[in-house]
Backbone as CSV, one residue per row, in Angstrom:
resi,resn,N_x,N_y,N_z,CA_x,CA_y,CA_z,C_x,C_y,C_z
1,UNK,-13.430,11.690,65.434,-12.117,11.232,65.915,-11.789,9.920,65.227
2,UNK,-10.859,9.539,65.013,-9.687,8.333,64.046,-10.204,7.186,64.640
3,UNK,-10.254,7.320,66.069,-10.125,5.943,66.503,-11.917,5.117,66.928
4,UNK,-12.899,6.385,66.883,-14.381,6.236,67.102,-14.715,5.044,65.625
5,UNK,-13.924,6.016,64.605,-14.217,5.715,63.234,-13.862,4.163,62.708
6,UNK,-12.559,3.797,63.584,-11.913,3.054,62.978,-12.899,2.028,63.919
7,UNK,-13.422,1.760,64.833,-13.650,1.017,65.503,-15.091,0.551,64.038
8,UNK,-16.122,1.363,63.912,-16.972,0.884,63.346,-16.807,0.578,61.645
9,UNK,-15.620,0.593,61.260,-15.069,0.672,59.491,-14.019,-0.413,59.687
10,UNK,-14.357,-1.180,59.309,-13.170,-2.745,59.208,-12.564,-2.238,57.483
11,UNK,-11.373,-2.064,57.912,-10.409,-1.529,56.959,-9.546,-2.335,56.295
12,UNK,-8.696,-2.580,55.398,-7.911,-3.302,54.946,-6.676,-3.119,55.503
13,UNK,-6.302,-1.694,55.167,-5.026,-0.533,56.139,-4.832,-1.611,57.444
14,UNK,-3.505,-1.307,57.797,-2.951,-1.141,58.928,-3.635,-0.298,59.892
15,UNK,-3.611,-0.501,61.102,-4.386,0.803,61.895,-2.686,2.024,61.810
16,UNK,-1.634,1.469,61.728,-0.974,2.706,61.961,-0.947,3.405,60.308
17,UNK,-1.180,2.253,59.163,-1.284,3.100,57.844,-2.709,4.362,57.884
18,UNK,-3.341,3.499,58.332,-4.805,4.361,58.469,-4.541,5.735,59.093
19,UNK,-4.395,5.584,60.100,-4.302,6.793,61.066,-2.852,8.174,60.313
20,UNK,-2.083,7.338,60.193,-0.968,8.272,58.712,-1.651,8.741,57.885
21,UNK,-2.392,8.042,57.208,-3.512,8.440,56.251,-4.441,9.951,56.452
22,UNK,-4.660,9.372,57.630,-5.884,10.004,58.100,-5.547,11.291,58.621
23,UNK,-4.404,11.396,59.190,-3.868,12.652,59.445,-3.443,13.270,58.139
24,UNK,-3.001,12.855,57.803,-2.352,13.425,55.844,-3.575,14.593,55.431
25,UNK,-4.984,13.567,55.261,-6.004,14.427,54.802,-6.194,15.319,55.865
26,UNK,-6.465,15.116,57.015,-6.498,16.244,58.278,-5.826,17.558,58.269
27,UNK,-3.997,17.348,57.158,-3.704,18.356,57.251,-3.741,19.070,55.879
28,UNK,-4.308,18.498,55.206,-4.600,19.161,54.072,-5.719,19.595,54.202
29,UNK,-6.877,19.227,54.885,-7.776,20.056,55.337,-7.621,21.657,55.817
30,UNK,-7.006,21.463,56.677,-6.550,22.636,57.645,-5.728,23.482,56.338
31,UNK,-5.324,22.890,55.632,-4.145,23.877,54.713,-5.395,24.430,53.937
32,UNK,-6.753,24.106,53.592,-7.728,24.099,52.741,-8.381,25.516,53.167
33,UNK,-8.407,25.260,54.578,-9.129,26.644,55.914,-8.319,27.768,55.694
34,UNK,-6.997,27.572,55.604,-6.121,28.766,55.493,-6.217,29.609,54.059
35,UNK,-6.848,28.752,53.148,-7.044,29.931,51.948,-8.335,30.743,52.148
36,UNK,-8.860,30.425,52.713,-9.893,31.732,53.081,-9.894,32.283,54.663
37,UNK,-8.974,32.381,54.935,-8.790,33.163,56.373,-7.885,34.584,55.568
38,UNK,-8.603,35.657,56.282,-8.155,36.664,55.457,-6.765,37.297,56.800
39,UNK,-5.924,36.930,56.497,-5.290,37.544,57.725,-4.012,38.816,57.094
40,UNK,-4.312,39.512,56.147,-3.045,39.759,55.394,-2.716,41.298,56.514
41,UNK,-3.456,41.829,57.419,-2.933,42.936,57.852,-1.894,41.814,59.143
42,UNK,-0.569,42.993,59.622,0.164,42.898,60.385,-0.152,42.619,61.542
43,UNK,-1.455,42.637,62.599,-1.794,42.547,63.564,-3.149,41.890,63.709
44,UNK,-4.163,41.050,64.714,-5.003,40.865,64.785,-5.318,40.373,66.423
45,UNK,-6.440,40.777,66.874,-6.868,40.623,68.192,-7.703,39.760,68.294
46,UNK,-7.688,38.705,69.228,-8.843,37.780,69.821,-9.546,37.199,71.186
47,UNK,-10.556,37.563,71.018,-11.552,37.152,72.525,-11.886,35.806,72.530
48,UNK,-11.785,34.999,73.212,-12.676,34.161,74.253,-13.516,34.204,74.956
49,UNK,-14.827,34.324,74.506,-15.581,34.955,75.140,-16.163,34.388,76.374
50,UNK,-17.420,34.241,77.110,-17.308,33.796,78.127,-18.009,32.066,77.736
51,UNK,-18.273,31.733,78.193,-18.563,29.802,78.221,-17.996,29.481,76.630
52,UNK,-16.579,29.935,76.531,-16.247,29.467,75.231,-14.753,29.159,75.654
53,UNK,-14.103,28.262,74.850,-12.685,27.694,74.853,-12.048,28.885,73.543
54,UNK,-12.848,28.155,72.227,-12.045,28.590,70.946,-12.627,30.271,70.926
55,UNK,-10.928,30.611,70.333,-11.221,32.188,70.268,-12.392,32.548,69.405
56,UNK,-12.648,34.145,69.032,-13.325,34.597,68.386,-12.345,35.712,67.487
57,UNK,-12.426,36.127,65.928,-12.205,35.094,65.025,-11.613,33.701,65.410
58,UNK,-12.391,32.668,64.916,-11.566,31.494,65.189,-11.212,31.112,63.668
59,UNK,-9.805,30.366,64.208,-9.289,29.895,62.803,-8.137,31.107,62.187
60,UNK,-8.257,31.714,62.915,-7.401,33.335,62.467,-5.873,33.279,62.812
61,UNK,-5.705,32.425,63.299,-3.984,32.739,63.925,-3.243,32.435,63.132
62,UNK,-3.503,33.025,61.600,-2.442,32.717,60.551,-2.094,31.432,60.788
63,UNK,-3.208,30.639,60.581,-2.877,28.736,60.976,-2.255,28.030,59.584
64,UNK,-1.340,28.546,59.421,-0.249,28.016,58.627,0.281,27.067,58.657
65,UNK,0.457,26.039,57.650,1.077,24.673,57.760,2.711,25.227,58.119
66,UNK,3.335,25.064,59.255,5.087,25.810,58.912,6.168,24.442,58.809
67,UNK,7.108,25.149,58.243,8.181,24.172,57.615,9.446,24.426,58.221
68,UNK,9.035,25.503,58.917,10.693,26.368,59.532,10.569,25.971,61.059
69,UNK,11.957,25.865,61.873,12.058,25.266,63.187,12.131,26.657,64.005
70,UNK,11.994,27.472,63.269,11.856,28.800,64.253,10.576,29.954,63.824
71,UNK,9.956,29.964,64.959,8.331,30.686,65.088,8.283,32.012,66.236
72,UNK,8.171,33.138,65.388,8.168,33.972,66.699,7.007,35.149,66.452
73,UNK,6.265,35.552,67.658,4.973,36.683,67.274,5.510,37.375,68.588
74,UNK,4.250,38.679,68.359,4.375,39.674,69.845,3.173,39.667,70.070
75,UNK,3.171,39.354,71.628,1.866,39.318,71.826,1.565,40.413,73.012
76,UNK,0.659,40.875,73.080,-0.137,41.837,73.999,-1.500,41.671,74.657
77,UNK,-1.123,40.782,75.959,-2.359,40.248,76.447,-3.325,41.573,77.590
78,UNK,-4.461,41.416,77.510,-5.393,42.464,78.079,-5.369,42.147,79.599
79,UNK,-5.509,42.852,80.571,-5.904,42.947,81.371,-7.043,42.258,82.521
80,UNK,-8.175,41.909,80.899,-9.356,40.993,82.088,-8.811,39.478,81.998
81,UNK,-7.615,39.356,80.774,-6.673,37.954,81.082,-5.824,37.566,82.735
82,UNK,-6.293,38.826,83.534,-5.654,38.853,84.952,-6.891,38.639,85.523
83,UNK,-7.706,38.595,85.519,-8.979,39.237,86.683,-9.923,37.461,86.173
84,UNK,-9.903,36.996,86.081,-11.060,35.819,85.623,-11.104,35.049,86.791
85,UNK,-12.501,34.915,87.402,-12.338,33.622,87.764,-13.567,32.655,87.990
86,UNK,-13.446,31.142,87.911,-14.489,30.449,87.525,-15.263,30.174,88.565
87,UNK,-16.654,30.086,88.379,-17.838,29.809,89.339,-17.128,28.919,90.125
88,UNK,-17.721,28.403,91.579,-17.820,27.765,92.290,-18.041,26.120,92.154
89,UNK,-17.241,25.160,91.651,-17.732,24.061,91.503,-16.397,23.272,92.084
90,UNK,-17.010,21.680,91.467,-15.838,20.975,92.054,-14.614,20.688,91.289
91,UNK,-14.232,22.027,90.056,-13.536,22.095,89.398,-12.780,22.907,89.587
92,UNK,-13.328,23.692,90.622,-13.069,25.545,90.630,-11.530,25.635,90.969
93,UNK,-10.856,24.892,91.322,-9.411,25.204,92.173,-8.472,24.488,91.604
94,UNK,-8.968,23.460,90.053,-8.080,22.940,89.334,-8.224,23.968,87.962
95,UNK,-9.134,24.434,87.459,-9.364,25.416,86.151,-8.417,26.894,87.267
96,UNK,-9.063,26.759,87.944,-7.841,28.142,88.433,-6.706,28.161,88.440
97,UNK,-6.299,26.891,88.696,-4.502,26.650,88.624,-4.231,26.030,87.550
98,UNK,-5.281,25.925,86.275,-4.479,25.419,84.982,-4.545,26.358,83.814
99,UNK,-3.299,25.685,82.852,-3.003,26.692,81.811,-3.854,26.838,80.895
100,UNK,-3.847,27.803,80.259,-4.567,28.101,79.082,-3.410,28.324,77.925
101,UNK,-4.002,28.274,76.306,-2.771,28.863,75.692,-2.454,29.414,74.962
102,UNK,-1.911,29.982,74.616,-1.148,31.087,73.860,-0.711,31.224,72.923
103,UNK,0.041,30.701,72.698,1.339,30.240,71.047,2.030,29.229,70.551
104,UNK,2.052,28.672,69.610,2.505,27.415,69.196,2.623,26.821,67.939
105,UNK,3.353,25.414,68.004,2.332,24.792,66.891,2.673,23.280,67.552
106,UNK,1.852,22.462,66.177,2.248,20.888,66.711,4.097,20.438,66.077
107,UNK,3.851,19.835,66.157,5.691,19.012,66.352,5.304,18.166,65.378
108,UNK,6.157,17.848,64.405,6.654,16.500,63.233,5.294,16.021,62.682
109,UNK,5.878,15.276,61.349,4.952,15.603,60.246,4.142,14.253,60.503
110,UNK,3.344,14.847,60.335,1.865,13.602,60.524,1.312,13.804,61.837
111,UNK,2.035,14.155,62.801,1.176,14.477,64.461,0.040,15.281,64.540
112,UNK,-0.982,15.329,65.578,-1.478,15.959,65.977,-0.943,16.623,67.238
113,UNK,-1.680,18.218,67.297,-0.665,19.027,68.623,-1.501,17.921,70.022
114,UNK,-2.166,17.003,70.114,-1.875,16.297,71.536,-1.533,15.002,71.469
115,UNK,-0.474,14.676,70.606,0.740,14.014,70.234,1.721,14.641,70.389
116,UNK,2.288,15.746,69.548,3.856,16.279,69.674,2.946,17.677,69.215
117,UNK,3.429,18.336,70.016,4.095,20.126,69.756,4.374,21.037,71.304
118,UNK,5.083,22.114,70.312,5.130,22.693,71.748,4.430,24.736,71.355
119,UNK,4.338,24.695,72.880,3.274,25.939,72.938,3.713,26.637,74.158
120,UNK,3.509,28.478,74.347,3.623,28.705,75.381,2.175,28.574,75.739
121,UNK,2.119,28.475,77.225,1.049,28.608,78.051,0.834,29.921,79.138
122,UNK,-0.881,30.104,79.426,-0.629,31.186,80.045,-2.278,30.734,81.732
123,UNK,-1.445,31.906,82.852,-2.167,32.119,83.467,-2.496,33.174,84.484
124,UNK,-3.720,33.632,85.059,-3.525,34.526,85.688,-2.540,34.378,87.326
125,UNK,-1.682,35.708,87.941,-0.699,35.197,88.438,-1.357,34.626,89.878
126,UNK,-0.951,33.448,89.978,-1.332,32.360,91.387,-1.065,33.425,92.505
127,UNK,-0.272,34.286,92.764,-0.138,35.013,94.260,-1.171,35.589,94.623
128,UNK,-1.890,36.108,93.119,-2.969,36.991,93.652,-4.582,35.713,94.389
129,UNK,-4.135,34.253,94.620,-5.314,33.848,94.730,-4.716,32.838,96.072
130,UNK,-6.315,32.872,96.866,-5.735,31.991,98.105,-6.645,31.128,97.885
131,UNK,-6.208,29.559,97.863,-7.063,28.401,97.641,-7.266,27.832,99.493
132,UNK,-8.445,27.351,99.164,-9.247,26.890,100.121,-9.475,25.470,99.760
133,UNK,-9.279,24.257,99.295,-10.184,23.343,98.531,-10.683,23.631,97.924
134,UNK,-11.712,23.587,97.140,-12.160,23.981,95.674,-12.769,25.769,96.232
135,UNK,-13.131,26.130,96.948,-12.930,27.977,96.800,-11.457,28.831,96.846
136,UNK,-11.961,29.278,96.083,-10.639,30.299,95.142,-10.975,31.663,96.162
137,UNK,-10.145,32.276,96.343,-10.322,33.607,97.031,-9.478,34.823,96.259
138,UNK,-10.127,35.818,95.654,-8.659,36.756,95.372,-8.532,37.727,96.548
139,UNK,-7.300,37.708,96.302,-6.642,38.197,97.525,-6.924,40.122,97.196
140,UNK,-7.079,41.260,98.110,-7.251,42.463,97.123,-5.841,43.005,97.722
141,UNK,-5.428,44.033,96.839,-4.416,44.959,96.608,-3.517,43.932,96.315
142,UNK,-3.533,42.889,95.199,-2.092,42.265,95.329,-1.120,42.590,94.018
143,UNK,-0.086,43.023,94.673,1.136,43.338,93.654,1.179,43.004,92.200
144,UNK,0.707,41.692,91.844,0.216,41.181,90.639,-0.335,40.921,89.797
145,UNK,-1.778,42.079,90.666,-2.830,42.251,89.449,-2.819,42.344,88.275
146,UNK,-1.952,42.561,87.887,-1.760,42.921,86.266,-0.587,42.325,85.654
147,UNK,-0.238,40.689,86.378,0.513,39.821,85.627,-0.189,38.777,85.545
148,UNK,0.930,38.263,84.481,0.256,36.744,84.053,1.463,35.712,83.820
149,UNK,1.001,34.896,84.615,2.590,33.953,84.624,2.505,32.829,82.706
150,UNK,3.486,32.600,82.626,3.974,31.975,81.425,4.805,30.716,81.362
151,UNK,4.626,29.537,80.591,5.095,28.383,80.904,5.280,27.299,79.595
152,UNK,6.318,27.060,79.213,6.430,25.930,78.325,5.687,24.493,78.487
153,UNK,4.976,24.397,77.598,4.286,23.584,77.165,3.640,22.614,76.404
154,UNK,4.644,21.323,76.701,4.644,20.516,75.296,4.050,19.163,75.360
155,UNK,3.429,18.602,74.705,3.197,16.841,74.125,4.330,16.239,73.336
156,UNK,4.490,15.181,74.054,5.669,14.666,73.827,4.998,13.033,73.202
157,UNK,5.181,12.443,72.172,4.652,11.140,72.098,3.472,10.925,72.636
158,UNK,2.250,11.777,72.428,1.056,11.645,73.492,1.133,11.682,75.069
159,UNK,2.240,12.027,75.678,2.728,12.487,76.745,1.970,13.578,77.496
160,UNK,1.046,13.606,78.194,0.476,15.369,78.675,1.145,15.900,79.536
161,UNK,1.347,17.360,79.254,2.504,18.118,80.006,1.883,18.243,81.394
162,UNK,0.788,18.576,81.301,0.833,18.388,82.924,0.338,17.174,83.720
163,UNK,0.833,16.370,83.136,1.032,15.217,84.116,2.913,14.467,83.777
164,UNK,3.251,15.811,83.811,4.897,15.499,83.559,5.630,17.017,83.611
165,UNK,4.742,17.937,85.106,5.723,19.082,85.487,7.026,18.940,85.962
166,UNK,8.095,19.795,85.318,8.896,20.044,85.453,9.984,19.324,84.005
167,UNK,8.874,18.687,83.446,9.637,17.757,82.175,9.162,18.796,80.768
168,UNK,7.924,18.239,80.794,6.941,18.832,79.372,6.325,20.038,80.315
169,UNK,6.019,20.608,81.092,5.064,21.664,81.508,7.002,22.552,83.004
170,UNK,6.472,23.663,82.296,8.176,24.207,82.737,7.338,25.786,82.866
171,UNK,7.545,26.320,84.056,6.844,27.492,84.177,8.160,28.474,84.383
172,UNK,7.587,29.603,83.702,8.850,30.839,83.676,8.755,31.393,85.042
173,UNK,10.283,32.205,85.407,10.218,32.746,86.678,9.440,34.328,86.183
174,UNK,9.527,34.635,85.135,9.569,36.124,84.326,7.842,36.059,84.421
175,UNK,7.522,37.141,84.865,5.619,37.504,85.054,5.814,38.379,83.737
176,UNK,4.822,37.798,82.579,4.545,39.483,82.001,3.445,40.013,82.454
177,UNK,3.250,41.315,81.874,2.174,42.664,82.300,1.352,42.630,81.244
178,UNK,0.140,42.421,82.212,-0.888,43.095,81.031,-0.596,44.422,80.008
179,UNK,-1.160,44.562,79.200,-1.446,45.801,78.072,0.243,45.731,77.955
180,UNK,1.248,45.223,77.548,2.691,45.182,77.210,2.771,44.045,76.724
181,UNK,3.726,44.782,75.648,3.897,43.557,74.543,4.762,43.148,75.233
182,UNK,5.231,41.917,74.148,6.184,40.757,74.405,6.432,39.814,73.278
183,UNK,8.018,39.740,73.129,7.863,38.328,71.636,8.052,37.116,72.366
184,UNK,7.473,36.317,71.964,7.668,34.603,71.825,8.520,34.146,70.973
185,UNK,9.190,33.824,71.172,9.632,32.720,70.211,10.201,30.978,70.747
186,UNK,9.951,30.047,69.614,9.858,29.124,70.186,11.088,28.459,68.881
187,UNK,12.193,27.705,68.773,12.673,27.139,68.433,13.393,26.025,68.333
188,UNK,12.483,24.982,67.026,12.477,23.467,67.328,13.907,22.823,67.052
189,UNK,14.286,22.002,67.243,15.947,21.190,67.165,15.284,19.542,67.159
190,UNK,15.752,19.041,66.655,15.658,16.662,66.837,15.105,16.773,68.056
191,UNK,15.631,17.050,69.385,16.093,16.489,70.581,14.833,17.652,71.872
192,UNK,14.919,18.736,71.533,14.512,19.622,72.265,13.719,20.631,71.739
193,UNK,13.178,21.816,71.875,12.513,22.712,71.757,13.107,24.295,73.121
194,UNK,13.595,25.168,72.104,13.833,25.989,73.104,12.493,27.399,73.088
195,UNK,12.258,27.452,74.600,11.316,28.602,74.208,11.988,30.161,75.289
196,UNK,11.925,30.876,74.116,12.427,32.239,74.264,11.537,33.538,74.479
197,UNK,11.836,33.988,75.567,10.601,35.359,76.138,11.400,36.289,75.984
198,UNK,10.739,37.784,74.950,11.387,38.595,75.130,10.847,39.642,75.608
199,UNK,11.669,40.944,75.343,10.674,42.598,75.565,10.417,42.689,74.132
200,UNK,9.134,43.895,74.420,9.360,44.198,72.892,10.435,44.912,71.828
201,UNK,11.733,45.115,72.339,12.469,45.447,71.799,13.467,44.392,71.466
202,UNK,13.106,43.061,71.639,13.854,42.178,71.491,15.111,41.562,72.407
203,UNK,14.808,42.368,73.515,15.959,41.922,74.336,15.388,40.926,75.601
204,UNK,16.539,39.435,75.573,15.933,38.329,76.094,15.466,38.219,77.590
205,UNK,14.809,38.101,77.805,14.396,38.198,79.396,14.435,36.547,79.785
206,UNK,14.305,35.289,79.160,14.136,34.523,80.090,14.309,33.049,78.853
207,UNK,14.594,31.845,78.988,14.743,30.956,77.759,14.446,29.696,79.086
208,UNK,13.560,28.811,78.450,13.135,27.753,78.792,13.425,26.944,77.581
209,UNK,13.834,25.387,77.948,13.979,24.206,77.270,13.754,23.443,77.698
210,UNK,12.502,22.649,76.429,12.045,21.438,77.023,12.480,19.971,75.815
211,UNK,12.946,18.995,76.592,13.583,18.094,75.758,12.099,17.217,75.229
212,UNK,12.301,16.368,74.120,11.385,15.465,73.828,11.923,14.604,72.240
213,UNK,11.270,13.572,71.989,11.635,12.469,71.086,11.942,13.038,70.050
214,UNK,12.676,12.374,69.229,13.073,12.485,67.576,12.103,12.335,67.260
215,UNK,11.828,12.374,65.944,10.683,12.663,65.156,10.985,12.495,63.586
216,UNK,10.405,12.185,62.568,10.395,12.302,61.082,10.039,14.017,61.049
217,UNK,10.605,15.191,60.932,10.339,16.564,60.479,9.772,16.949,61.067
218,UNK,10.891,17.017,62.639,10.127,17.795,63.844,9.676,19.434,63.559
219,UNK,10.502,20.336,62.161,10.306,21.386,62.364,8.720,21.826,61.662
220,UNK,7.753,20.546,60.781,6.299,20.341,60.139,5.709,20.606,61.479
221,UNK,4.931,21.523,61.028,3.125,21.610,61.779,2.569,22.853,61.491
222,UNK,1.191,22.490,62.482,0.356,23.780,62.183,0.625,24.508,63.248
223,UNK,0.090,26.150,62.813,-0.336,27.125,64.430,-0.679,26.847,64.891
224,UNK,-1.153,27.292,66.084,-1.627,27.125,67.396,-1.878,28.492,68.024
225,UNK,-3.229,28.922,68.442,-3.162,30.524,69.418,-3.882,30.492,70.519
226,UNK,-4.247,31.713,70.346,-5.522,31.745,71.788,-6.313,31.349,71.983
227,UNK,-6.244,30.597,73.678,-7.665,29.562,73.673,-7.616,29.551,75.243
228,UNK,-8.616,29.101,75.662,-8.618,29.016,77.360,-8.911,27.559,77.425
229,UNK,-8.781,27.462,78.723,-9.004,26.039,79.406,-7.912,24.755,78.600
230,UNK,-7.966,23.371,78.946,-9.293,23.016,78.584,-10.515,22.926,79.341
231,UNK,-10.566,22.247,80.504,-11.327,21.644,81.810,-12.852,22.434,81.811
232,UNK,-12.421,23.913,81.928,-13.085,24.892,82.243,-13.056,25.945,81.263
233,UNK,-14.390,26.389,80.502,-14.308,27.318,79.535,-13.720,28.547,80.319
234,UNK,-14.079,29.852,79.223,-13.704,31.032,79.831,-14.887,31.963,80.721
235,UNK,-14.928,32.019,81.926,-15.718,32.732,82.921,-16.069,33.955,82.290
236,UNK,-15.744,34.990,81.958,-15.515,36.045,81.581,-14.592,36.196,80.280
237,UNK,-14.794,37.371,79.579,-13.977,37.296,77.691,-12.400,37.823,78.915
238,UNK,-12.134,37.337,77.615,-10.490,37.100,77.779,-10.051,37.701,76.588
239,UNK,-8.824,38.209,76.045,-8.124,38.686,75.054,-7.030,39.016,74.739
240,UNK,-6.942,39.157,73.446,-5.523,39.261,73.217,-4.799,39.260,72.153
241,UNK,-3.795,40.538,71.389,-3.691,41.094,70.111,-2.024,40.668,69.966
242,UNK,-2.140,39.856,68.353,-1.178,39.244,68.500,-0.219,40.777,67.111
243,UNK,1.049,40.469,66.853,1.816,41.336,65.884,2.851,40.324,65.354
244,UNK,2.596,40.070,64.042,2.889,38.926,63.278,4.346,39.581,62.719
C-alpha cells in the first residue's frame, strides 16, 4: 500500500505527486495483467469459493482499462448466490446484511475503485432472514428464495457507500431471480452516475442515480466483477456467468 511505503521512503515528490505517480504505474500494471488474460470467448463464469473473497478465474472480468462513460454486461447469477449463510460469530448479522459485488469499474483517471467508482452490488434477499442479534435465522418456504436484491454502489472522494445509505449505497426496489439473466448497465456523466437494470431483452425495469464529485476523466478506469464480502469471506461457493 502507497501510504505503508511512503511512510518508510523519504522522497523528494510531493506526497500528492507521489501517490499520482504511484497510481500511474498501478495502472499500467493492471493494463500489463490484461495481456495475458485470455478472455476472447463471449461469455465466462465465476466462483467464489468458500473462505475466499476474490473470484476464481481471478483477474478474468475482461479488466480493461475503459475510456467510455457507458459499461454494460448480462449477468446470470446461480442460485447458491441465494442460499449462503455465514457461521455464527460476532460478525454474523453484519456480513449477512452486507453487499457483495457484482459490476463496475473505478471513476476518473488516477483513482483507485475505494476512492471513486461506481458498481452494482449484490445480496441474498433480507425477507428470507430473521435477525436475532448476531443469529441469522432463515426463515423456510419464503417467497424469495430465489432472489437477490441489487443496489448502487459507489466511492465518492474516499467516501464509503455504506456509511452514506441512501447517498452512495441506493438499493433497488426490483429483486432479480436466480438462473435469469439480466443487463447492467452503468452510465458515467461529471456530476452523477446512472445505474440501469434491465431484462434480458433489454427492456428497462428499474434506473438508480447516484450523484458524486467532478473529477479529471470521470469516464477512465478499470473493471470491476465478482467478489463477496468484504468483512466476511464466502461461506459456501457462490457464482456467476457473466455475457460480454
Amino acid at each position: 500500500h502507497y501510504k505503508r511505503f511512503d511512510r518508510f521512503c523519504p522522497l523528494s515528490l510531493s506526497d500528492f505527486k507521489f501517490k499520482m505517480v504511484l497510481k500511474f504505474f498501478l495502472l499500467i500494471a493492471l493494463a500489463c495483467c490484461v495481456s495475458v488474460i485470455t478472455a476472447s470467448s463471449s461469455s465466462q463464469c465465476f466462483t467464489v469459493n468458500t473462505n475466499d473473497h476474490y473470484c476464481t478465474p481471478f483477474l478474468s472480468h475482461r479488466a480493461d482499462l475503459k475510456s467510455s462513460g457507458t459499461m454494460q454486461v448480462s449477468i446470470n447469477i446461480s442460485q447458491e448466490a441465494a442460499e449462503y449463510v455465514i457461521p455464527l460469530s460476532d460478525q454474523t448479522a453484519n456480513c449477512m446484511s452486507s453487499w457483495n459485488k457484482l459490476y463496475g469499474s473505478s471513476r476518473c483517471f488516477g483513482s483507485l475503485h475505494h476512492e471513486n467508482s461506481d458498481r452494482f452490488a449484490w445480496r441474498r434477499a433480507q425477507s428470507c432472514l430473521k435477525y436475532d442479534g448476531n443469529n441469522v435465522t432463515v426463515l423456510p418456504d419464503c417467497p424469495d428464495a430465489n432472489k437477490i436484491e441489487i443496489a448502487a454502489y459507489a466511492y465518492n472522494q474516499g467516501e464509503k457507500p455504506y456509511q452514506h445509505i441512501g447517498t452512495l449505497l441506493k438499493q433497488f426496489k426490483t429483486l432479480v431471480t436466480t438462473g435469469t439473466l439480466y443487463q447492467y448497465e452503468l452510465v458515467v456523466a461529471d456530476t452523477e452516475t446512472t445505474y440501469n437494470l434491465k431484462d434480458a431483452d433489454g427492456n428497462l425495469l428499474e434506473t438508480v442515480v447516484v450523484a458524486h464529485s467532478k473529477c479529471f476523466w470521470p469516464d477512465f478506469g478499470y473493471t470491476l466483477g465478482w467478489y463477496f464480502g468484504g468483512v466476511c469471506p464466502a461461506p459456501s461457493p457462490v457464482s456467476a456467468c457473466y455475457y460480454y
